[in-house]
PDB file of N, CA, C and O in Angstrom:
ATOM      1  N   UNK A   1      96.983 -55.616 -11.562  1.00  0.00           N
ATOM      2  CA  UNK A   1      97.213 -55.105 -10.234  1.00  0.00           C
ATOM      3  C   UNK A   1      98.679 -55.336  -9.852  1.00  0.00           C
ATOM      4  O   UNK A   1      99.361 -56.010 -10.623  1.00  0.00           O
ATOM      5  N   UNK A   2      99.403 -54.682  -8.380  1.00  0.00           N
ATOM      6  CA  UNK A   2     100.750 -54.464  -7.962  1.00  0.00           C
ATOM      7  C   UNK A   2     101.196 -56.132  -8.190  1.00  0.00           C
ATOM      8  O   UNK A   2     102.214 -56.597  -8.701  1.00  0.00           O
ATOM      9  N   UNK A   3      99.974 -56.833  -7.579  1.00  0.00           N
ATOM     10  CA  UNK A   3     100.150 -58.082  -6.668  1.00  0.00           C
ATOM     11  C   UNK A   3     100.425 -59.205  -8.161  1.00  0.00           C
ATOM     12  O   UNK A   3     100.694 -60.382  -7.922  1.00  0.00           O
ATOM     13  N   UNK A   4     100.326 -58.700  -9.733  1.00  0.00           N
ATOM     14  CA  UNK A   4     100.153 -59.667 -10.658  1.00  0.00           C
ATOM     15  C   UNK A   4      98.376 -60.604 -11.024  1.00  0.00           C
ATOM     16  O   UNK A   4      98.286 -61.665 -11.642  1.00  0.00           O
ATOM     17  N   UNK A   5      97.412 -59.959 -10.539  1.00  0.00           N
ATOM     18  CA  UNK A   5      96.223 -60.330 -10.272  1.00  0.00           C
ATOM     19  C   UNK A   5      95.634 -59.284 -11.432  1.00  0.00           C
ATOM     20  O   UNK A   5      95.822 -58.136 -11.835  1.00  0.00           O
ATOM     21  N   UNK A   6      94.662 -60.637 -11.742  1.00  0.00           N
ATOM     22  CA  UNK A   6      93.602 -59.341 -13.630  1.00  0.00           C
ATOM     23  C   UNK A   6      92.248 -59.182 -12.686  1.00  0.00           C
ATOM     24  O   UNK A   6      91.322 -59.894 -12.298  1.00  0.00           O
ATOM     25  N   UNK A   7      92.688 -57.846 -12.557  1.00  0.00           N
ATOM     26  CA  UNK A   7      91.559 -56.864 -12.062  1.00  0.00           C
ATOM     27  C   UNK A   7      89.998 -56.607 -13.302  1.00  0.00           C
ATOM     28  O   UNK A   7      90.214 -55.399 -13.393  1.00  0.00           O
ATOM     29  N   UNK A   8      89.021 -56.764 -14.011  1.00  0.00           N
ATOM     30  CA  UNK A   8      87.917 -56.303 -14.762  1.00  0.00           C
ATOM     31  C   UNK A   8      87.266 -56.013 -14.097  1.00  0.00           C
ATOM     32  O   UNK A   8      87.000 -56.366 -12.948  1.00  0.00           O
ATOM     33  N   UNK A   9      86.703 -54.902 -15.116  1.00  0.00           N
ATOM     34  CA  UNK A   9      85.377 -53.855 -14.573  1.00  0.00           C
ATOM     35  C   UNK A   9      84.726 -53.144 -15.962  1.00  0.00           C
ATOM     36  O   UNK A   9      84.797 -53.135 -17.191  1.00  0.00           O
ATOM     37  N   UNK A  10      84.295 -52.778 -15.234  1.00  0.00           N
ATOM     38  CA  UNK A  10      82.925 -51.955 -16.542  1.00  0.00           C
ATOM     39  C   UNK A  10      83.346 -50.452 -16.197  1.00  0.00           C
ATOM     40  O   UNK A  10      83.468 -50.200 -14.999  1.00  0.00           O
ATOM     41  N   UNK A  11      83.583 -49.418 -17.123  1.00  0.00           N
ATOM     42  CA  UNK A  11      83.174 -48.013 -17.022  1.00  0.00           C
ATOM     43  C   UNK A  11      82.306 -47.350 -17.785  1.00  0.00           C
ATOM     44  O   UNK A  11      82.246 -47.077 -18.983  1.00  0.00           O
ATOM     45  N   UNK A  12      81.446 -47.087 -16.562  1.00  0.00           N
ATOM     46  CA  UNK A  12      80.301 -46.068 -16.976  1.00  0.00           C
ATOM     47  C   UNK A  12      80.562 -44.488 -17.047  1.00  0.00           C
ATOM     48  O   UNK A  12      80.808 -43.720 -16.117  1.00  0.00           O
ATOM     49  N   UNK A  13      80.432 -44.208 -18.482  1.00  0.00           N
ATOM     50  CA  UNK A  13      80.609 -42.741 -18.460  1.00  0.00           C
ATOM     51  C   UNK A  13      79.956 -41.662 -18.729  1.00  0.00           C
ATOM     52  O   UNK A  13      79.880 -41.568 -19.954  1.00  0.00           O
ATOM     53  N   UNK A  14      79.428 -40.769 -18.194  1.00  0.00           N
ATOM     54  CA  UNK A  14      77.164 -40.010 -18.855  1.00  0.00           C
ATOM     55  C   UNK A  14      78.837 -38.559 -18.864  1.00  0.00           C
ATOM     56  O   UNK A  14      79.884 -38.304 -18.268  1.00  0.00           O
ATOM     57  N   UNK A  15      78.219 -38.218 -19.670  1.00  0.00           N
ATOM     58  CA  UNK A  15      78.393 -36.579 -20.314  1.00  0.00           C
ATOM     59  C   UNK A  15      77.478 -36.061 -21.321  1.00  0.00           C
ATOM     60  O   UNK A  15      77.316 -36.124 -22.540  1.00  0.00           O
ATOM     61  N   UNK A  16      76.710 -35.277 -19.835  1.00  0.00           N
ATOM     62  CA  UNK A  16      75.857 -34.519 -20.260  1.00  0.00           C
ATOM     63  C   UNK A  16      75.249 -33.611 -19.094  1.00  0.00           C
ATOM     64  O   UNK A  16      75.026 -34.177 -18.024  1.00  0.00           O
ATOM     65  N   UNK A  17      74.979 -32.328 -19.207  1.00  0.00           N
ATOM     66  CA  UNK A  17      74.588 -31.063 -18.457  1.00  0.00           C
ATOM     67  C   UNK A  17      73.000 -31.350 -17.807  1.00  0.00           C
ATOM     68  O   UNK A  17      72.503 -30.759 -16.848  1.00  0.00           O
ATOM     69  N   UNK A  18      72.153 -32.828 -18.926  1.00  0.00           N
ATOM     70  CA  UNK A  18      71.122 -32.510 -17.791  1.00  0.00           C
ATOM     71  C   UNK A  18      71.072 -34.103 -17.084  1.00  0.00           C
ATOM     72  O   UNK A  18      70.086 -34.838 -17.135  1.00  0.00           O
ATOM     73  N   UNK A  19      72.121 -34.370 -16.550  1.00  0.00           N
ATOM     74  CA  UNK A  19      72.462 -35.562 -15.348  1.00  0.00           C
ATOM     75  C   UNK A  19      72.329 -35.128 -14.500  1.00  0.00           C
ATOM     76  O   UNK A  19      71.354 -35.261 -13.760  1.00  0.00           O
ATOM     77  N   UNK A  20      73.608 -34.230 -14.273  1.00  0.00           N
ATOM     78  CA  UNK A  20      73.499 -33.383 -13.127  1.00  0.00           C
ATOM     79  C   UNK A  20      73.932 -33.993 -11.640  1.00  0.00           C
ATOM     80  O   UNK A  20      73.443 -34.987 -11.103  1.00  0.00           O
ATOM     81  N   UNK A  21      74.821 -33.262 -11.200  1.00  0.00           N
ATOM     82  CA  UNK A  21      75.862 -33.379  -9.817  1.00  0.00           C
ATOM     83  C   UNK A  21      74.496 -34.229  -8.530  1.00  0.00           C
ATOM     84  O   UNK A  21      74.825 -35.190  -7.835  1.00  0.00           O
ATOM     85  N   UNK A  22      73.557 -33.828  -8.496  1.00  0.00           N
ATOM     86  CA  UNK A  22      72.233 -34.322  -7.997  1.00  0.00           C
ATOM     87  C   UNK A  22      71.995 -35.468  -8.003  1.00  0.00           C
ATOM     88  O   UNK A  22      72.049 -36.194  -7.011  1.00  0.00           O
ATOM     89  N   UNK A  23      71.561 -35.952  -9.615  1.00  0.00           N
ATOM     90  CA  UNK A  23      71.164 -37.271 -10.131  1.00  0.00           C
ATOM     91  C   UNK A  23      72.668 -37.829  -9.706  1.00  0.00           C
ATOM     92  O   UNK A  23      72.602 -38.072  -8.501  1.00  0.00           O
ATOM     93  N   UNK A  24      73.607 -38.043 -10.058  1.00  0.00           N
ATOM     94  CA  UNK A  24      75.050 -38.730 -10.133  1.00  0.00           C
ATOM     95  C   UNK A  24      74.903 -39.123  -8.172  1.00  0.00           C
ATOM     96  O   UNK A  24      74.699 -40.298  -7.867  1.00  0.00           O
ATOM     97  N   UNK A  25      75.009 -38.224  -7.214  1.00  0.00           N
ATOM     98  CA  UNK A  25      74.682 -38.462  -6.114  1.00  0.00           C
ATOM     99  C   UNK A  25      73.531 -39.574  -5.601  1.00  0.00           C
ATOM    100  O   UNK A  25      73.703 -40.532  -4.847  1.00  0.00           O
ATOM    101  N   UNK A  26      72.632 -39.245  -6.087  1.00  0.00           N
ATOM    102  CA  UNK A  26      71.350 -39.838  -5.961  1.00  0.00           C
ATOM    103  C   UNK A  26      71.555 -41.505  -6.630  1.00  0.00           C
ATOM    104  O   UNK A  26      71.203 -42.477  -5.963  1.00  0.00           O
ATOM    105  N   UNK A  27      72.042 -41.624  -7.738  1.00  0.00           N
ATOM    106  CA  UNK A  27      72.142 -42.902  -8.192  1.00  0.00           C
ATOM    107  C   UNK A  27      73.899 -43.642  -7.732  1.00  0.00           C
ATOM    108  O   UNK A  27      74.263 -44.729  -8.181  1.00  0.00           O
ATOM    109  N   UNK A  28      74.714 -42.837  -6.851  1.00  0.00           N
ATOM    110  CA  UNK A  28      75.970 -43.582  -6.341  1.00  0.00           C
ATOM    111  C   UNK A  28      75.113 -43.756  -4.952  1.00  0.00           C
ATOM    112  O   UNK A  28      75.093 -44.886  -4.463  1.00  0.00           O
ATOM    113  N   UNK A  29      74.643 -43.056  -4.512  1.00  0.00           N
ATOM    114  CA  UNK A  29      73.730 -43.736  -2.873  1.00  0.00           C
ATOM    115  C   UNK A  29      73.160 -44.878  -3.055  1.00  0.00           C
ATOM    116  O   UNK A  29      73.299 -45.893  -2.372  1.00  0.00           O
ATOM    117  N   UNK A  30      72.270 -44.661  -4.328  1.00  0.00           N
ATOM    118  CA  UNK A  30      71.666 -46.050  -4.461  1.00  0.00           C
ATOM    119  C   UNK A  30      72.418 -47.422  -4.280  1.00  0.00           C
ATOM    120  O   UNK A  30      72.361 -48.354  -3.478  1.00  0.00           O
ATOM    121  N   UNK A  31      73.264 -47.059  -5.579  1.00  0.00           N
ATOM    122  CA  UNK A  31      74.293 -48.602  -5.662  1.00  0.00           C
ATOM    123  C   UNK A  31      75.115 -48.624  -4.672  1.00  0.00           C
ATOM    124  O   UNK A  31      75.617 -49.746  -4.613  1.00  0.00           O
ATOM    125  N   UNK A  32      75.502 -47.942  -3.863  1.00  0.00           N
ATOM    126  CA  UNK A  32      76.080 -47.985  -2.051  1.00  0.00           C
ATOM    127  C   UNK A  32      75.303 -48.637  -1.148  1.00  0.00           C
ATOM    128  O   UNK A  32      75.776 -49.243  -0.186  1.00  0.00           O
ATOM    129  N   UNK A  33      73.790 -48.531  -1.462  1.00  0.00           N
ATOM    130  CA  UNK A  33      73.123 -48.948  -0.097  1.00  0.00           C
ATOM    131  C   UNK A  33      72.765 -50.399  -0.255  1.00  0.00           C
ATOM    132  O   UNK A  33      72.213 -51.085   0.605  1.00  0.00           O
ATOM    133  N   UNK A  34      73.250 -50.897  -1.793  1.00  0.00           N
ATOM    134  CA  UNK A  34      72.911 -52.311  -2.040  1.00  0.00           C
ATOM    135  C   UNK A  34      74.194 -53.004  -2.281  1.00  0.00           C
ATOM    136  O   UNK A  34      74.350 -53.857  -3.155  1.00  0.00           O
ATOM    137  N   UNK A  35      75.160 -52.568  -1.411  1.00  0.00           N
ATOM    138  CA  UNK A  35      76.589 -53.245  -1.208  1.00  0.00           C
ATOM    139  C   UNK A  35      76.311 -54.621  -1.293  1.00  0.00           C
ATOM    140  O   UNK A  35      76.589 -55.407  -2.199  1.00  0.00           O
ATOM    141  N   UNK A  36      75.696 -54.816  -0.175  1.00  0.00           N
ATOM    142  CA  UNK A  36      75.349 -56.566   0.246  1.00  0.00           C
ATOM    143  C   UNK A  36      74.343 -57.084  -0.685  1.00  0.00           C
ATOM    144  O   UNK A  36      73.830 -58.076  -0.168  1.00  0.00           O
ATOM    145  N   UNK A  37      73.858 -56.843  -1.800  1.00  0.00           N
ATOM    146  CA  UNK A  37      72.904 -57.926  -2.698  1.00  0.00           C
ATOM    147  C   UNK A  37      73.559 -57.734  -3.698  1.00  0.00           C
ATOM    148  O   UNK A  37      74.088 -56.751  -4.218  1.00  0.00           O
ATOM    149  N   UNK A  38      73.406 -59.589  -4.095  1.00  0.00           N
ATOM    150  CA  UNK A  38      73.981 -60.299  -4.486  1.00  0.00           C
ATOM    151  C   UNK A  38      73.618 -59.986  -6.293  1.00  0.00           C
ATOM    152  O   UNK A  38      74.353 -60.118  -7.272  1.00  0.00           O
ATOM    153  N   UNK A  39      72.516 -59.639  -6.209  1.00  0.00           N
ATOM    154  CA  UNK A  39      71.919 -58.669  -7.761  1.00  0.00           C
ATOM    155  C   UNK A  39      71.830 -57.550  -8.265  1.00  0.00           C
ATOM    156  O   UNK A  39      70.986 -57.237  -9.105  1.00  0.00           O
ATOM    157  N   UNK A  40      72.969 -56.588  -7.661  1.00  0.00           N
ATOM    158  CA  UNK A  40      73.379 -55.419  -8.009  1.00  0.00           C
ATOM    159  C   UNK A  40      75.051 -55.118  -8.075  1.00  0.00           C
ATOM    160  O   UNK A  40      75.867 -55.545  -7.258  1.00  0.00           O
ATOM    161  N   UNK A  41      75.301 -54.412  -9.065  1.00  0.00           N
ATOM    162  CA  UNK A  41      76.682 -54.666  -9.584  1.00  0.00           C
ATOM    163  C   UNK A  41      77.136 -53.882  -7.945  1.00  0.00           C
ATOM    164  O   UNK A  41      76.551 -53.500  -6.932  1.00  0.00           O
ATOM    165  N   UNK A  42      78.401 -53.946  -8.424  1.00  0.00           N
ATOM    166  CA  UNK A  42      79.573 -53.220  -7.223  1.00  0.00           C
ATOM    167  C   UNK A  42      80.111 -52.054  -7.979  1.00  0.00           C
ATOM    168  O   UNK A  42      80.475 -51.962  -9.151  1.00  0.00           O
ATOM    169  N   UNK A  43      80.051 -50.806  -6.578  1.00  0.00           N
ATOM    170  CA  UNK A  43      80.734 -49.643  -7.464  1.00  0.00           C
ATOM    171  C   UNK A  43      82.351 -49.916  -6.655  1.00  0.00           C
ATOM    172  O   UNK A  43      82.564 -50.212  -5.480  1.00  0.00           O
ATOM    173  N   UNK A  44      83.313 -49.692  -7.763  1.00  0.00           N
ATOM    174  CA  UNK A  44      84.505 -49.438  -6.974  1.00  0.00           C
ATOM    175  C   UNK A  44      85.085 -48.245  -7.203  1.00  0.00           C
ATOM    176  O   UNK A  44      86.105 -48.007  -6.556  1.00  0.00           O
ATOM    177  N   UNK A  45      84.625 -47.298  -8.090  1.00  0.00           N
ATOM    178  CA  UNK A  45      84.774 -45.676  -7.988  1.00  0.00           C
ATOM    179  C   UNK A  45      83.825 -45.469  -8.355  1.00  0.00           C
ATOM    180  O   UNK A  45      82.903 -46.225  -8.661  1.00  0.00           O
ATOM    181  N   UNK A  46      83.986 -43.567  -8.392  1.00  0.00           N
ATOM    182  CA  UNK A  46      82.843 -42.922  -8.904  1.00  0.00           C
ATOM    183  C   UNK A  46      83.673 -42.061  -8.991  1.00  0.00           C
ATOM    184  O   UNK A  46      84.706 -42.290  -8.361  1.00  0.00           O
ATOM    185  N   UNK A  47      83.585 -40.366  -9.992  1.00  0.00           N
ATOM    186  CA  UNK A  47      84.035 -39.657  -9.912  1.00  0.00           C
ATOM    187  C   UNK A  47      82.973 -38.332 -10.915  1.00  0.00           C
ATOM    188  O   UNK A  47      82.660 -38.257 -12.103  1.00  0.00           O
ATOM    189  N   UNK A  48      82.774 -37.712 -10.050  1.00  0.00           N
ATOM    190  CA  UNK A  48      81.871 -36.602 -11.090  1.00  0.00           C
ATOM    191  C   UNK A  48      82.633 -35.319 -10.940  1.00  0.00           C
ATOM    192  O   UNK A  48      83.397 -34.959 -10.044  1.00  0.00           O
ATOM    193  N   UNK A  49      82.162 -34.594 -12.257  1.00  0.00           N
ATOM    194  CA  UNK A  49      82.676 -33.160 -12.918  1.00  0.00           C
ATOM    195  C   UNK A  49      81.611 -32.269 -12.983  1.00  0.00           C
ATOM    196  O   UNK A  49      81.098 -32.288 -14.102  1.00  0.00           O
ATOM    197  N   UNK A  50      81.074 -31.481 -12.196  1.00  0.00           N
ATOM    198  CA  UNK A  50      80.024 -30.262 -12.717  1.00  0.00           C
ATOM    199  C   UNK A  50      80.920 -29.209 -13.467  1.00  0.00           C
ATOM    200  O   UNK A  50      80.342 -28.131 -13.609  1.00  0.00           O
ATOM    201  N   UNK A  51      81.890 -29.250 -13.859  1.00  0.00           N
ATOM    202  CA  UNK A  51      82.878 -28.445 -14.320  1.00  0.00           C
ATOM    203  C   UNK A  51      82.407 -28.849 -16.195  1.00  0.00           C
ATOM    204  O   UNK A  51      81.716 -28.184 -16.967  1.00  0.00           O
ATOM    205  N   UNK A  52      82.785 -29.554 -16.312  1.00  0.00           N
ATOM    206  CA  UNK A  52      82.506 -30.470 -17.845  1.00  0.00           C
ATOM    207  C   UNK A  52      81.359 -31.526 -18.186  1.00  0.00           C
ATOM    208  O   UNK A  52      81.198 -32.118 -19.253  1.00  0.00           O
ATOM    209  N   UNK A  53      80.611 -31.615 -17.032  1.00  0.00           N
ATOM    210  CA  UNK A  53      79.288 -31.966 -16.452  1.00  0.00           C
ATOM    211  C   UNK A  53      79.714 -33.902 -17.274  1.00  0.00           C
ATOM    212  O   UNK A  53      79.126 -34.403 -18.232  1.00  0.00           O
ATOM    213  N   UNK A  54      80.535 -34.353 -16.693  1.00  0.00           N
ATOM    214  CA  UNK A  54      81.016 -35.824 -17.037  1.00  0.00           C
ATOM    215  C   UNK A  54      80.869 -36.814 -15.354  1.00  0.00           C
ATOM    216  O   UNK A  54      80.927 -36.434 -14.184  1.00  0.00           O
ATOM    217  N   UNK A  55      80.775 -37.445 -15.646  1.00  0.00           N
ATOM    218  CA  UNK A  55      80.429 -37.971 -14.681  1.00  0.00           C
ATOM    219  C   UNK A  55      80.480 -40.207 -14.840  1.00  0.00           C
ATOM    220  O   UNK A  55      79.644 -40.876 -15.447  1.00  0.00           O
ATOM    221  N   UNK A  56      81.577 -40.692 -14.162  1.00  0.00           N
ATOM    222  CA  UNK A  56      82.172 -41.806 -14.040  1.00  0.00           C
ATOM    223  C   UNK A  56      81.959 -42.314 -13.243  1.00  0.00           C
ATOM    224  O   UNK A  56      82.095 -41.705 -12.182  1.00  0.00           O
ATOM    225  N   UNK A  57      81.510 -43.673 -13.187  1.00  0.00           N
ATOM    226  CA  UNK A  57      81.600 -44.986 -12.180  1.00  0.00           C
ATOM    227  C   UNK A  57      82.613 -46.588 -13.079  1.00  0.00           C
ATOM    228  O   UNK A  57      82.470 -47.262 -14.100  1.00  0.00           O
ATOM    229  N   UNK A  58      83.302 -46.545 -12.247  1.00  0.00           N
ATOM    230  CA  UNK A  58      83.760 -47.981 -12.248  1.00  0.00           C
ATOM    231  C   UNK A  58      82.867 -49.123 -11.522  1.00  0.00           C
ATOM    232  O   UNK A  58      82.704 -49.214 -10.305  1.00  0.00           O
ATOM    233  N   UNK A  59      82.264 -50.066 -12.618  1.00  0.00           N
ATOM    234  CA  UNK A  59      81.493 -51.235 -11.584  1.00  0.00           C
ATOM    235  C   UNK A  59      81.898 -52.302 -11.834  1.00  0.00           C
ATOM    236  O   UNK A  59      82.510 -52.297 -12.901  1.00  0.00           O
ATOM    237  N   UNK A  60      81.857 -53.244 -11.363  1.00  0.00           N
ATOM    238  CA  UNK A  60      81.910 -54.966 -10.810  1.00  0.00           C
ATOM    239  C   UNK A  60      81.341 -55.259 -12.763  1.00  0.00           C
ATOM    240  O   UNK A  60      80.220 -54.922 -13.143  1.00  0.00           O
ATOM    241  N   UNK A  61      82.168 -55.779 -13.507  1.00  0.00           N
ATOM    242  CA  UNK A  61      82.346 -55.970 -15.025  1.00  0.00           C
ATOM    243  C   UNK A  61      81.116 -57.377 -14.687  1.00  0.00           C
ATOM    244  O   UNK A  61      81.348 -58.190 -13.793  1.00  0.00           O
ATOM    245  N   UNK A  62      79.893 -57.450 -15.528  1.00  0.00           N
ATOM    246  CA  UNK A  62      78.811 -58.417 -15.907  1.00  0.00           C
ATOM    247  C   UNK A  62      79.109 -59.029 -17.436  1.00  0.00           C
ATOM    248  O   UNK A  62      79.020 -58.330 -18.446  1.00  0.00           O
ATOM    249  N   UNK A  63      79.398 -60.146 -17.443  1.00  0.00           N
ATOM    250  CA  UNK A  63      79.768 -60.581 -18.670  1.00  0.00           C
ATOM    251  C   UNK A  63      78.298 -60.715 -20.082  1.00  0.00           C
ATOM    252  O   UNK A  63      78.059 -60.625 -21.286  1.00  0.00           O
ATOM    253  N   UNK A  64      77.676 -61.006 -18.638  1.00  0.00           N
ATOM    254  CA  UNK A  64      75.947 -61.749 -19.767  1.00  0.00           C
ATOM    255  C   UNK A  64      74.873 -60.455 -19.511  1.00  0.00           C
ATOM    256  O   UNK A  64      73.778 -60.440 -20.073  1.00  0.00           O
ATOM    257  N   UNK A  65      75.166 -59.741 -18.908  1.00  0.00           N
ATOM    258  CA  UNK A  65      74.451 -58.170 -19.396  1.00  0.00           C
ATOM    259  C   UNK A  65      73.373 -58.182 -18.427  1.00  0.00           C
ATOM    260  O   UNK A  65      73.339 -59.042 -17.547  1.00  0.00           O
ATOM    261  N   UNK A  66      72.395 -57.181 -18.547  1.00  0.00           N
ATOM    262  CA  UNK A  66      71.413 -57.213 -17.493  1.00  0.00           C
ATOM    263  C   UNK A  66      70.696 -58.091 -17.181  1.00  0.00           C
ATOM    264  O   UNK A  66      70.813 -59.177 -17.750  1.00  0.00           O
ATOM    265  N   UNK A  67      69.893 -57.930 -16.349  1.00  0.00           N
ATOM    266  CA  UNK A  67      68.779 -58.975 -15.650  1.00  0.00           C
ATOM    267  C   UNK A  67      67.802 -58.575 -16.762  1.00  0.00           C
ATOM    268  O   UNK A  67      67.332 -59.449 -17.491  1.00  0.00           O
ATOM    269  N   UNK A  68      67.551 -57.565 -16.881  1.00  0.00           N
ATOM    270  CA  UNK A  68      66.647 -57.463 -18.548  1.00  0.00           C
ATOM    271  C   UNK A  68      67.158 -57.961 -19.651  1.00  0.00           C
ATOM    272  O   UNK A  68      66.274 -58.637 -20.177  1.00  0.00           O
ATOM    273  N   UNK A  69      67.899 -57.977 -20.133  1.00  0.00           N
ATOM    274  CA  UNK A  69      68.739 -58.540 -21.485  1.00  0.00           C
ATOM    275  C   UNK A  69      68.268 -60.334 -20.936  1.00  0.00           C
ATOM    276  O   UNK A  69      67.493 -60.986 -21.636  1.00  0.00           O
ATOM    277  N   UNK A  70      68.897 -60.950 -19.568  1.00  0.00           N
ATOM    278  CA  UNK A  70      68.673 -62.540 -19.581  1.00  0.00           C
ATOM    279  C   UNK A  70      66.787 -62.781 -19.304  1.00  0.00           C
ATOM    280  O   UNK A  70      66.331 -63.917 -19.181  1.00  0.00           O
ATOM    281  N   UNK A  71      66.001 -61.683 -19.252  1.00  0.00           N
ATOM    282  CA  UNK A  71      64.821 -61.922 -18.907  1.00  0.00           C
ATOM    283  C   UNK A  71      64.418 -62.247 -20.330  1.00  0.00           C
ATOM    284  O   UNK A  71      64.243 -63.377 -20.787  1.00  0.00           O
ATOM    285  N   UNK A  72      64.278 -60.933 -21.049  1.00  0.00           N
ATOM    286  CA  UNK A  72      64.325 -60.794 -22.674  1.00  0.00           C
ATOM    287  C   UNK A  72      64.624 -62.376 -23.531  1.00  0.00           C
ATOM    288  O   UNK A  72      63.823 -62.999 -24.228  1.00  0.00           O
ATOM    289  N   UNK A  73      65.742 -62.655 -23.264  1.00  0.00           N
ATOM    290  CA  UNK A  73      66.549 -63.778 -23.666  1.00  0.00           C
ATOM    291  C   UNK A  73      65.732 -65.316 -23.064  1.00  0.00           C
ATOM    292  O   UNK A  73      65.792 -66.288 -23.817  1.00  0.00           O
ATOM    293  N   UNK A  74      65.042 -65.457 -21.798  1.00  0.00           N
ATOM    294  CA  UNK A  74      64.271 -66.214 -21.349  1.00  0.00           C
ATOM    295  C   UNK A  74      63.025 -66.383 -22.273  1.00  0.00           C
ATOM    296  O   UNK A  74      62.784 -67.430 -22.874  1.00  0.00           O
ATOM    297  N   UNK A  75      62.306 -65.334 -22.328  1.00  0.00           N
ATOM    298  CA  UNK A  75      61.542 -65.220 -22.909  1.00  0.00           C
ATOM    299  C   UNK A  75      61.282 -65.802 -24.253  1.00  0.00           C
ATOM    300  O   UNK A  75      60.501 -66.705 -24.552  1.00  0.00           O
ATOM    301  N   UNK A  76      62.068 -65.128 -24.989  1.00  0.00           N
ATOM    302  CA  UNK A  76      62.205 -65.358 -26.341  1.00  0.00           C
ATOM    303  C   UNK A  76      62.171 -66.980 -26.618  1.00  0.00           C
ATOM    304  O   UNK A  76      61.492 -67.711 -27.339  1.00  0.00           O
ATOM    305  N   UNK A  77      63.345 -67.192 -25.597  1.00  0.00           N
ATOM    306  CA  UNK A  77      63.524 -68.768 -25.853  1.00  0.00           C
ATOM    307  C   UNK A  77      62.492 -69.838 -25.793  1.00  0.00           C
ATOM    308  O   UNK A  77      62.620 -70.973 -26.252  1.00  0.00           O
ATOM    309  N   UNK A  78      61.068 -69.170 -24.946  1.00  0.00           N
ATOM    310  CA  UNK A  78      60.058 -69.968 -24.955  1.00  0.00           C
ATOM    311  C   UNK A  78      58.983 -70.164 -25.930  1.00  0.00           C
ATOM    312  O   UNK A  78      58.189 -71.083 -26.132  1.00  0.00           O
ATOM    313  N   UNK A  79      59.235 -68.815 -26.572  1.00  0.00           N
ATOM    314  CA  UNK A  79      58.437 -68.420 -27.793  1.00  0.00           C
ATOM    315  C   UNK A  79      56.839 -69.100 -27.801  1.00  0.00           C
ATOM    316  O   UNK A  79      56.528 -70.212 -28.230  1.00  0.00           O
ATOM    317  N   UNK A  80      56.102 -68.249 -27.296  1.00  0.00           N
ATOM    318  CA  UNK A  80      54.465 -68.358 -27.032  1.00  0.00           C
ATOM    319  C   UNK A  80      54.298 -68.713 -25.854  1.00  0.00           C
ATOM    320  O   UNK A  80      53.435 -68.148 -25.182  1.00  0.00           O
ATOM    321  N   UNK A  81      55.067 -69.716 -25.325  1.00  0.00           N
ATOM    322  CA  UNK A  81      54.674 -70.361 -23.975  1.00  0.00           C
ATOM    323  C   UNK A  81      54.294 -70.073 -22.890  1.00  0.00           C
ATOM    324  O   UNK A  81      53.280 -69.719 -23.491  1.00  0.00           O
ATOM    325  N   UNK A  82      54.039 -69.819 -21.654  1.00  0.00           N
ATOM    326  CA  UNK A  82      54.365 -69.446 -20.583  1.00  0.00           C
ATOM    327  C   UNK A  82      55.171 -68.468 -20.147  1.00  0.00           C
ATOM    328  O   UNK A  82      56.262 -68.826 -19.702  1.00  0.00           O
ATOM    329  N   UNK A  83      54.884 -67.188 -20.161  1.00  0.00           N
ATOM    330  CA  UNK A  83      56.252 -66.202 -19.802  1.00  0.00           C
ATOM    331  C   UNK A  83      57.481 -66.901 -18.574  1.00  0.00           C
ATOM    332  O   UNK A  83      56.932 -67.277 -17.538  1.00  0.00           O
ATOM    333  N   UNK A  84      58.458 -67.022 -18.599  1.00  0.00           N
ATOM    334  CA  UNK A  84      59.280 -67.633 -17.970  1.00  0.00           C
ATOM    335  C   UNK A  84      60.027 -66.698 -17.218  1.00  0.00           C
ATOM    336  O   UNK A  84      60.953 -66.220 -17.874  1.00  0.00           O
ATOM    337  N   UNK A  85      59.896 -66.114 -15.613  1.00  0.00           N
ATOM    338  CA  UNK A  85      60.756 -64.940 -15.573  1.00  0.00           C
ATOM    339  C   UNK A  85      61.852 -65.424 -14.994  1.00  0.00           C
ATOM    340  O   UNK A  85      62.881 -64.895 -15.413  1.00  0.00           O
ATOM    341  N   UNK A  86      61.986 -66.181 -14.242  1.00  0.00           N
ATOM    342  CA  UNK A  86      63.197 -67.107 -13.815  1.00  0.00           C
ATOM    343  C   UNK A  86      63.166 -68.765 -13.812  1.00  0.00           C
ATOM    344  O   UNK A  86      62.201 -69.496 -13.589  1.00  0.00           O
ATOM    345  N   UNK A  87      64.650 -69.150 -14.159  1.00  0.00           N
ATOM    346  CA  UNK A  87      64.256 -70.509 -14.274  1.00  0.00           C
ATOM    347  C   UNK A  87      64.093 -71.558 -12.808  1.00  0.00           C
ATOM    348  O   UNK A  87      63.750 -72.734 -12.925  1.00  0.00           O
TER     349      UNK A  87
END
């Protein structure tokens, strides 16, 4: 950044004709209306193409991956036990 500050993020990029200008809308409302929780990434752009049907979000960069990937990963670690969904 201007200020000398390390900016990370994640880019998400779908190219493909059946996403669609619709869906891309429909799923940037979503992650807009969950600004304030604390368990949904942050969008800091978005940018869609019905032209080349591409379609971009910049989000809030997750180092340890989804809440499915650490559920998965819970799990496993108990191996037979008790399903564990949070610790």
């Amino acid at each position: 950044l201007p200020n000398g500050r390390t900016f990370v993020a994640a880019r998400k990029t779908i190219h493909s004709p059946l996403y669609g200008q619709p869906r891309y809308e429909r799923e940037l409302r979503g992650l807009r209306s969950c600004i304030d929780c604390p368990f949904v990434v942050d969008v800091y752009a978005a940018q869609g193409n019905e032209d080349d049907a591409s379609y971009a979000f910049l989000l809030e960069y997750c180092p340890n991956g989804s809440m499915h990937d650490m559920l998965k990963a819970m799990e496993a670690r108990r191996r037979g036990k008790e399903k564990l969904l949070m610790p």
